[in-house]
C-alpha positions as CSV (number, residue, x, y, z in Angstrom):
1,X,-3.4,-22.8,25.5
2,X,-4.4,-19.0,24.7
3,X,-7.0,-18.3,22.1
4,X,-6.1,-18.6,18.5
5,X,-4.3,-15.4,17.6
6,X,-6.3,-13.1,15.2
7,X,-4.6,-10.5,12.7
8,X,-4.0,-7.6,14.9
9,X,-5.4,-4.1,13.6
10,X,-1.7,-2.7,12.8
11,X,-1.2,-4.5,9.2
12,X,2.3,-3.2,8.6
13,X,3.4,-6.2,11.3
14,X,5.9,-8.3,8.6
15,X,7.3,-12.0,9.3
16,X,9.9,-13.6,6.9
17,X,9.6,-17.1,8.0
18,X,6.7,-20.1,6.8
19,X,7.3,-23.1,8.9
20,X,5.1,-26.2,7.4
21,X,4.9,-29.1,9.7
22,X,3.2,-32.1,8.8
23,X,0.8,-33.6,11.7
24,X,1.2,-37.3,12.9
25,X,3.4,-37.7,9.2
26,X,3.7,-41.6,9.6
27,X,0.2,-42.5,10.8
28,X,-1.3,-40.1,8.3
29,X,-0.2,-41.5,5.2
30,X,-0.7,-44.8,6.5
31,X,-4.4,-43.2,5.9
32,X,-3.9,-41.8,2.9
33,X,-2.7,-45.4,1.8
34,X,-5.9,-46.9,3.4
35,X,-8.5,-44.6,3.0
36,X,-10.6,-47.0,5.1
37,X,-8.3,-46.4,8.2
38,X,-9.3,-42.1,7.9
39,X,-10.8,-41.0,11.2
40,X,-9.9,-44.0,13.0
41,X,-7.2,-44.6,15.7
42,X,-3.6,-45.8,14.2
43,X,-0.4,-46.5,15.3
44,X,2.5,-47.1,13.0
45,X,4.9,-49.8,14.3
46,X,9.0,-49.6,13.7
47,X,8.9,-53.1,12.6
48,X,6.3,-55.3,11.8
49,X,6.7,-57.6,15.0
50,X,4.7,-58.8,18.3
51,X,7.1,-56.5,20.6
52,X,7.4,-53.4,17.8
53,X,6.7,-49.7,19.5
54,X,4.5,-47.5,17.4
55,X,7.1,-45.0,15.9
56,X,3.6,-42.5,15.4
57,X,0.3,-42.1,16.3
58,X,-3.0,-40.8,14.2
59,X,-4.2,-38.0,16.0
60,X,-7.0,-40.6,17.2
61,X,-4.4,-42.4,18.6
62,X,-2.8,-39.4,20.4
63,X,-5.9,-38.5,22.2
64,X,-6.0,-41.4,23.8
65,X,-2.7,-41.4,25.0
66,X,-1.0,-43.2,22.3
67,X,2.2,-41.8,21.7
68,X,6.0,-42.6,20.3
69,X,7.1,-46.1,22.0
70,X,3.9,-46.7,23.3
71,X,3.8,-50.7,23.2
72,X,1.4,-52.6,20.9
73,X,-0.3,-54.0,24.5
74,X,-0.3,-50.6,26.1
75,X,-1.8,-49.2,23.1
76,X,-4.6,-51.8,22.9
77,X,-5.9,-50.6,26.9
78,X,-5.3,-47.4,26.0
79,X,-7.2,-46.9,22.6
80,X,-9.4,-50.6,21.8
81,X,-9.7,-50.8,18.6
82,X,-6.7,-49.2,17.3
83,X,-5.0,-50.3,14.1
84,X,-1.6,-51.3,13.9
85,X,0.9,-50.8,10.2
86,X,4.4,-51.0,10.1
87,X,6.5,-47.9,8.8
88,X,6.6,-48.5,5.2
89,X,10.0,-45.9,4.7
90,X,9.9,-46.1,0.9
91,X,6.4,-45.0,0.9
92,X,6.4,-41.7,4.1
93,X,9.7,-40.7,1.0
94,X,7.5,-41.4,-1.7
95,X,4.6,-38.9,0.1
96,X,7.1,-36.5,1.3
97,X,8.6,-35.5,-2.1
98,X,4.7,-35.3,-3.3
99,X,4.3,-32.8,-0.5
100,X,7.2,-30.5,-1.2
101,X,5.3,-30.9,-4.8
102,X,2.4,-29.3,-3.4
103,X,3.7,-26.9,-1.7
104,X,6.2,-25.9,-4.7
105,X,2.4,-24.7,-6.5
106,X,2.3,-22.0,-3.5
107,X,5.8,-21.2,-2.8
108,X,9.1,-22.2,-3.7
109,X,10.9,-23.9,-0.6
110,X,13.9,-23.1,0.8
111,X,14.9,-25.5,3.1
112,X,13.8,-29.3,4.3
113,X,14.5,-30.2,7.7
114,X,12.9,-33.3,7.8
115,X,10.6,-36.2,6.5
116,X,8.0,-33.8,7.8
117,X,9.2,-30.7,7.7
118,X,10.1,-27.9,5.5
119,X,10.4,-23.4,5.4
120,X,10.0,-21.1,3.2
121,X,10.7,-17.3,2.9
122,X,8.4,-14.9,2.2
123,X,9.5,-11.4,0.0
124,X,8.2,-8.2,-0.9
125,X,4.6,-8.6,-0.4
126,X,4.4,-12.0,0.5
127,X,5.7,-10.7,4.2
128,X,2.5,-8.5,5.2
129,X,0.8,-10.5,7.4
130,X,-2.3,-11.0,6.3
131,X,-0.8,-12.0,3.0
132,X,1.1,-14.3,4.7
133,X,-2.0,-15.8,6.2
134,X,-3.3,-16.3,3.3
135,X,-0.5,-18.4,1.4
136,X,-0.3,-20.4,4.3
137,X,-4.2,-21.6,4.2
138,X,-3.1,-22.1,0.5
139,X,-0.5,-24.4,1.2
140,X,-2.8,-26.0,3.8
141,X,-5.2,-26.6,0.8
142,X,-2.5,-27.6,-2.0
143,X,-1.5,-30.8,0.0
144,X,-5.0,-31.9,0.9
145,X,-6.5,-31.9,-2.8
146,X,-3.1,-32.2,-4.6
147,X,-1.6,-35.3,-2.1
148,X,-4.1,-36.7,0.1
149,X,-7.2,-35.1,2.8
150,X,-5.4,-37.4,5.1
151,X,-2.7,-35.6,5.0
152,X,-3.1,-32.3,7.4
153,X,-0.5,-29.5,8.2
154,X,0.1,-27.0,10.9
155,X,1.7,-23.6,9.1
156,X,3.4,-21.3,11.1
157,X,5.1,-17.4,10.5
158,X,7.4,-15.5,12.2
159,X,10.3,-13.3,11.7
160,X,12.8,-16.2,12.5
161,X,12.9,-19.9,11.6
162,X,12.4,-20.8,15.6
163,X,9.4,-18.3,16.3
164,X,7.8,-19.7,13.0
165,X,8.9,-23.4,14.1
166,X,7.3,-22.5,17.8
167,X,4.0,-21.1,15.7
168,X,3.9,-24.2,13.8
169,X,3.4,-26.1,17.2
170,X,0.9,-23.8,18.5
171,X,-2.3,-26.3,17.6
172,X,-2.0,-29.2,15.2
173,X,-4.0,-30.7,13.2
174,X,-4.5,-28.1,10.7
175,X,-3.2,-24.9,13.0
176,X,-2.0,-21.8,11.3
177,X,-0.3,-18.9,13.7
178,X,1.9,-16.2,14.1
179,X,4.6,-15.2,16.2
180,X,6.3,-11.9,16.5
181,X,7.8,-9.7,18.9
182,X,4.6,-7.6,19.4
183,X,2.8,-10.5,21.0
184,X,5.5,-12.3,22.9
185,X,6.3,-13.6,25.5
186,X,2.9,-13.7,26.2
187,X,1.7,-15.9,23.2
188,X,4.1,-18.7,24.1
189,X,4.0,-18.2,28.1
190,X,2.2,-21.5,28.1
191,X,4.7,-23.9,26.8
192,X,7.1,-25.5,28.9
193,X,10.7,-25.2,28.6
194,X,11.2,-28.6,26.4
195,X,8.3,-27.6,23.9
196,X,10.8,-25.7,22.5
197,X,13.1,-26.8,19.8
198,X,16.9,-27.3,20.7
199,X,15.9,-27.2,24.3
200,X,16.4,-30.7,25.2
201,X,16.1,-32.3,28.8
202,X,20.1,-31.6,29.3
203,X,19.7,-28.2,28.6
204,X,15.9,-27.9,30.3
205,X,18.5,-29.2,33.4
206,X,21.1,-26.6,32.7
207,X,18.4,-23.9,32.5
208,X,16.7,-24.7,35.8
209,X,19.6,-25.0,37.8
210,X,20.4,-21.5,36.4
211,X,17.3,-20.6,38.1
212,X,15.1,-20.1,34.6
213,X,11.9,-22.2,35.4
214,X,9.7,-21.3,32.5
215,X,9.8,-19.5,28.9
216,X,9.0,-16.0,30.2
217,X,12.3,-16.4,32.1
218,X,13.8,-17.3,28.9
219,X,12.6,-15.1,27.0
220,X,14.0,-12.1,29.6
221,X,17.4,-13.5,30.2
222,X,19.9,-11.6,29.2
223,X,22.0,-12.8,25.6
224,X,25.3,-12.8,27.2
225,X,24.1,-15.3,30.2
226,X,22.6,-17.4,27.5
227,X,25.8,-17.8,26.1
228,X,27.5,-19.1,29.4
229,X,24.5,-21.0,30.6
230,X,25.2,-22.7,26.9
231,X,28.6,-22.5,27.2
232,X,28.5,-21.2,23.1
233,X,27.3,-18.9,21.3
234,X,24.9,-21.0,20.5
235,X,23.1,-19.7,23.3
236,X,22.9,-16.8,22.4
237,X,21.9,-17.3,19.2
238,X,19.4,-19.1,20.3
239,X,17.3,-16.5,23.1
240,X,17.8,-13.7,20.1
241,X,15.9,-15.9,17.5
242,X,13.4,-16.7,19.8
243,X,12.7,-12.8,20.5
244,X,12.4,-12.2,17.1
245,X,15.8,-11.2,15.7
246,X,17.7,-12.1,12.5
247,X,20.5,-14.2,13.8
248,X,23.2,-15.8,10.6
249,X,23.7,-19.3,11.4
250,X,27.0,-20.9,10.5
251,X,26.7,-23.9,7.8
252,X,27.2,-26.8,9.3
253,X,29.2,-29.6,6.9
254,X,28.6,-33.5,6.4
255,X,31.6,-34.7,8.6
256,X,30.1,-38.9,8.6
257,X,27.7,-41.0,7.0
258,X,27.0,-44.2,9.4
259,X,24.1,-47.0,9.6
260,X,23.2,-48.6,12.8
261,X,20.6,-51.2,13.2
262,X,18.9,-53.1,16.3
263,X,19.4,-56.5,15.8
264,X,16.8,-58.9,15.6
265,X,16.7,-62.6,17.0
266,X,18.0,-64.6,14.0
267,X,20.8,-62.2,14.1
268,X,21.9,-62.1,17.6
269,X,25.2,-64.2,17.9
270,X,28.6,-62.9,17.1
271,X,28.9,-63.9,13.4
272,X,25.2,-62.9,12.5
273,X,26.5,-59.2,14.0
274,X,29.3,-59.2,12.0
275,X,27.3,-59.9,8.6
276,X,24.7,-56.8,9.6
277,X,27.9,-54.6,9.9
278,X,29.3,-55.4,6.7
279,X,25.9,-54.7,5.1
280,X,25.6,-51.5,7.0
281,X,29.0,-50.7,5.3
282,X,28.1,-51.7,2.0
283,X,24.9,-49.3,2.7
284,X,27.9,-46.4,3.6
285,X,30.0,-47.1,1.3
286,X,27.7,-47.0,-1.6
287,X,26.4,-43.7,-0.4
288,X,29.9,-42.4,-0.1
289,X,30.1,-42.8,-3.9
290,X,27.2,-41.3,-5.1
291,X,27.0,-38.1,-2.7
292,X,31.0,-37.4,-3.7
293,X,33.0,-38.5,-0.6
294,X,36.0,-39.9,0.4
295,X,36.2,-41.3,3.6
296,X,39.1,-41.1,6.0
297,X,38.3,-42.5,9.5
298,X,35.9,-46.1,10.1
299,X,34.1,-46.3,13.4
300,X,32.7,-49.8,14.1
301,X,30.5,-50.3,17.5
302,X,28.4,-52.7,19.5
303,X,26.0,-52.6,21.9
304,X,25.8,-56.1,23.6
305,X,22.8,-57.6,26.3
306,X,25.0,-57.4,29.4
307,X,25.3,-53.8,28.8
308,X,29.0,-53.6,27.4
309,X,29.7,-50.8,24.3
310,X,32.9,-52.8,22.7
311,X,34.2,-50.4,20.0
312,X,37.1,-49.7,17.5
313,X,38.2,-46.8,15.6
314,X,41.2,-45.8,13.2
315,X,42.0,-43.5,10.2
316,X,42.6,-44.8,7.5
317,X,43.6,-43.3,3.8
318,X,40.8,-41.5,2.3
319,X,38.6,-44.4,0.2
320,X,35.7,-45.1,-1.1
321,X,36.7,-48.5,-1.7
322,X,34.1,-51.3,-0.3
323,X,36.6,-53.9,-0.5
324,X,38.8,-51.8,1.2
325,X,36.8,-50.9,4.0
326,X,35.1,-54.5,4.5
327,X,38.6,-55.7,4.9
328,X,39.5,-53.1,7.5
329,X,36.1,-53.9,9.2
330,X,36.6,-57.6,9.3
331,X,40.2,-56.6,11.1
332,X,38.8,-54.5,13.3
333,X,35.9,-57.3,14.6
334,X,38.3,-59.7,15.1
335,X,40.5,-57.5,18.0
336,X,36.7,-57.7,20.0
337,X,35.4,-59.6,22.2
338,X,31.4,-60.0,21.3
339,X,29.2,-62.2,23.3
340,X,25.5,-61.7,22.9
341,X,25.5,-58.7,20.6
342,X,22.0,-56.2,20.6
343,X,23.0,-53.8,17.9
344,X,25.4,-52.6,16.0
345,X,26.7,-49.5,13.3
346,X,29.2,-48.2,11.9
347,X,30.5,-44.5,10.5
348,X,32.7,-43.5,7.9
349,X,34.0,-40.7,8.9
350,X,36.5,-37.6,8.0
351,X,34.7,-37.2,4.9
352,X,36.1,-35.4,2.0
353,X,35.0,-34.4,-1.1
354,X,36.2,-36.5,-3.9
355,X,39.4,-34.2,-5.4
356,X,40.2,-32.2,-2.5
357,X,42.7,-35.0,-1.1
358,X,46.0,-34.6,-1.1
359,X,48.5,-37.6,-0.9
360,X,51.6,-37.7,1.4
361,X,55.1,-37.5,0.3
362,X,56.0,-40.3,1.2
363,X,53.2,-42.7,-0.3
364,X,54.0,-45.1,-3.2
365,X,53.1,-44.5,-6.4
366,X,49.2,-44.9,-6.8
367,X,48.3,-48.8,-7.4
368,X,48.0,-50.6,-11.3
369,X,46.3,-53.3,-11.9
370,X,43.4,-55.3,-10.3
371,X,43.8,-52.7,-7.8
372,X,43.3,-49.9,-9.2
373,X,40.6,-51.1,-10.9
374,X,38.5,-51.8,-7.8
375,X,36.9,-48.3,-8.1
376,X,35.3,-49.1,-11.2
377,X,34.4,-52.1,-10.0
378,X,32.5,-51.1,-7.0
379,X,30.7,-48.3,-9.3
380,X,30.0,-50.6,-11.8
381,X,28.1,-53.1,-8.4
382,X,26.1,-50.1,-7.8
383,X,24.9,-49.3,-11.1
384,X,23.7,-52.9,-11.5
385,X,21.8,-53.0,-8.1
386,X,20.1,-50.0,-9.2
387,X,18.9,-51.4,-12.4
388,X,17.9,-54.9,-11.2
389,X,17.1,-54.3,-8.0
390,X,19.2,-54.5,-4.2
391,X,21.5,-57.5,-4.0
392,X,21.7,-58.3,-7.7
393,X,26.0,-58.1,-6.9
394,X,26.5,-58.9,-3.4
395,X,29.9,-58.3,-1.2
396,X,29.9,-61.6,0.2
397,X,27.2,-63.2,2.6
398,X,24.4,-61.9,3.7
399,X,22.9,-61.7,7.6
400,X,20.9,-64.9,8.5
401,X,17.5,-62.8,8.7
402,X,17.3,-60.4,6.4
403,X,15.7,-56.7,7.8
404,X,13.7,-54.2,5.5
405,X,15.0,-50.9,4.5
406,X,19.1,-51.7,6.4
407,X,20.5,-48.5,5.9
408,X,17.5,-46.8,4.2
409,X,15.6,-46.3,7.3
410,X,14.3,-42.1,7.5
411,X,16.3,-40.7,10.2
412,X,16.3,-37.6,12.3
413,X,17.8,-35.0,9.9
414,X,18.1,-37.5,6.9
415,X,15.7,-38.4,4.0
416,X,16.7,-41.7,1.8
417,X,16.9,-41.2,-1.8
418,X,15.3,-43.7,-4.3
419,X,18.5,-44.7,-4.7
420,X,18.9,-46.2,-1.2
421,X,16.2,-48.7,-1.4
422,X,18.3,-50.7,-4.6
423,X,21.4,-50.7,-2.7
């Protein structure tokens, strides 16, 4: 990698963007939880099981090879002595909104993109570079004496959310860059193709049979061959953020809310599949509630040991209604054929904000009775579970083996609330 880049002589250089990227997230508060575990080799397991992958690795870990779904075995030759913790995901939440904390004493943010993740935009002042340096180091400092000194970030600026993203990757733990036009593509010539985010190995495919090989190539393409090479104009949004230009990105709406799970041994026959898909959507379903959605489409799928993908779909009238939906999904299972199931999930999908549906003309007249009452029923179930604790009101049976955090697992682009743990 190129020297660390030092402030250039010209101090009227400007960058808009502060990218804050927690280092080795999971493995690291697993420190902070065990201060005796600080400075030594970790690797945090997805389940706490003989066969479990490490989901992280301490930076310990990672120099020794130890990476995500690295094998407990593998791990062992690779790194003796490393320490093994399952992903505690109530706990990485708990740490995360402590760290937005922290950083909220520097500068407000503006937008989280992950568990680990977050940017902020720098005004007036704030955008000189030097200045900039400087409230980065600060927020560097704010999370290791406000949260924990196990806890170390990489801090990146740029003119763009990418090039400050990119910067952020430059040298972790504890990096802080910069990134603008003046000192690119130089400054980034290093990386390959797929260190860069949103080029994934599809795309790193698509590029090189287009004849671009590395990032200088990139960066010299030409917007309009972008966009056909990404066939979008996502393409070309892309290759002008990454030289440094202000690009408007269209907001993107929720469209589905779905749980999937792996499933473990006690729950691998047909009916212990079906029970961990009706729990997954009583996990939807109570999620559909409190964010405000209606659901008009329910997605049910399976993956199964002899490689088969049995699925059904349909749309159905927009609900929130769990005893609605459990009875669509129990008719939906029984039209498959499921023999040795591995996983299963299901999505609500079609989602629409609670009072923006319109009913058809030819409907009958809403429901009275038991049945219309099922609404405050179902909100009344989730107000209890979230005052005495998940499963106080069940919907029927549960799975045979019962898996922590079902449907309050952190996900790529999605942070649980408090609220999903009690569900």
């Amino acid at each position: 990698m190129p020297p660390a880049a030092t402030l250039p002589a010209e101090t009227a250089l400007r960058v808009s963007t502060l990218f804050f990227d927690m280092n080795s997230f999971y493995a690291s508060v697993a420190q902070a939880e065990e201060p005796a575990l600080m400075g030594r080799p970790v690797g945090v397991l997805t389940a706490d099981a003989p066969n479990a992958a490490c989901i992280a690795a301490s930076i310990e870990a990672k120099r020794r090879g130890v990476g995500m779904g690295t094998r407990q075995e593998e791990a062992r030759a690779l790194c003796p002595g490393i320490v093994f913790r399952p992903v505690k995901h109530d706990i990485c939440v708990r740490y995360h909104h402590a760290i937005l904390q922290a950083v909220e004493t520097v500068l407000p943010v503006h937008r989280v993109w992950s568990i680990d993740e977050c940017s902020c935009l720098l005004t007036g002042s704030e955008q000189d570079l030097p200045r900039a340096m400087e409230i980065g180091r600060a927020l560097q400092a704010a999370v290791l004496a406000r949260v924990s000194p196990a806890l170390r970030c990489s801090v990146g600026l740029g003119p763009t959310r990418l090039l400050a993203k990119v910067a952020a990757g430059l040298e972790k733990p504890g990096g802080l860059h910069w990134l603008l036009p003046q000192n690119l593509p130089g400054r980034i010539a290093h990386l390959e193709l797929g260190d860069l985010p949103g080029i994934s190995w599809r795309m790193k495919a698509r590029l090189e049979a287009a004849g671009i090989a590395d990032v200088t190539a990139l960066h010299a393409l030409d917007p309009r061959r972008a966009r056909a090479i990404w066939g979008s104009v996502a393409g070309e949004r892309f290759l002008r953020e990454l030289r440094g230009e202000e690009v408007v990105w269209p907001e993107t709406r929720r469209g589905m809310i779905g749980h999937g799970q792996v499933l473990t041994a006690g729950n691998k026959t047909s009916e212990g599949a079906r029970l961990v898909a009706r729990r997954l959507l009583v996990k939807a379903a109570a999620r559909l509630r409190r964010e405000g959605f209606l659901a008009r489409s329910l997605h049910l799928s399976l993956r199964l040991e002899d490689g088969g993908r049995p699925r059904r779909e349909g749309q159905i009238k927009a609900t929130q209604d769990t005893f609605f939906l459990l009875q669509t999904l129990d008719r939906y299972w029984d039209s498959l054929t499921i023999r040795r199931p591995k996983g299963v999930s299901v999505v609500l999908g079609g989602l629409l904000p609670v009072g923006q549906e319109t009913g058809d003309l030819f409907d009958p007249p809403p429901p009275s009775g038991p049945q219309a009452a099922r609404g405050d029923l179902c909100l009344a179930i989730d107000a209890l579970n979230q005052r005495f604790g998940q499963d106080t009101v069940r919907f029927g049976q549960l799975p045979p083996h019962r898996v922590p955090y079902t449907g309050a697992k952190i996900a790529f682009g999605r942070i649980p609330v408090a609220e999903d743990f009690q569900e």
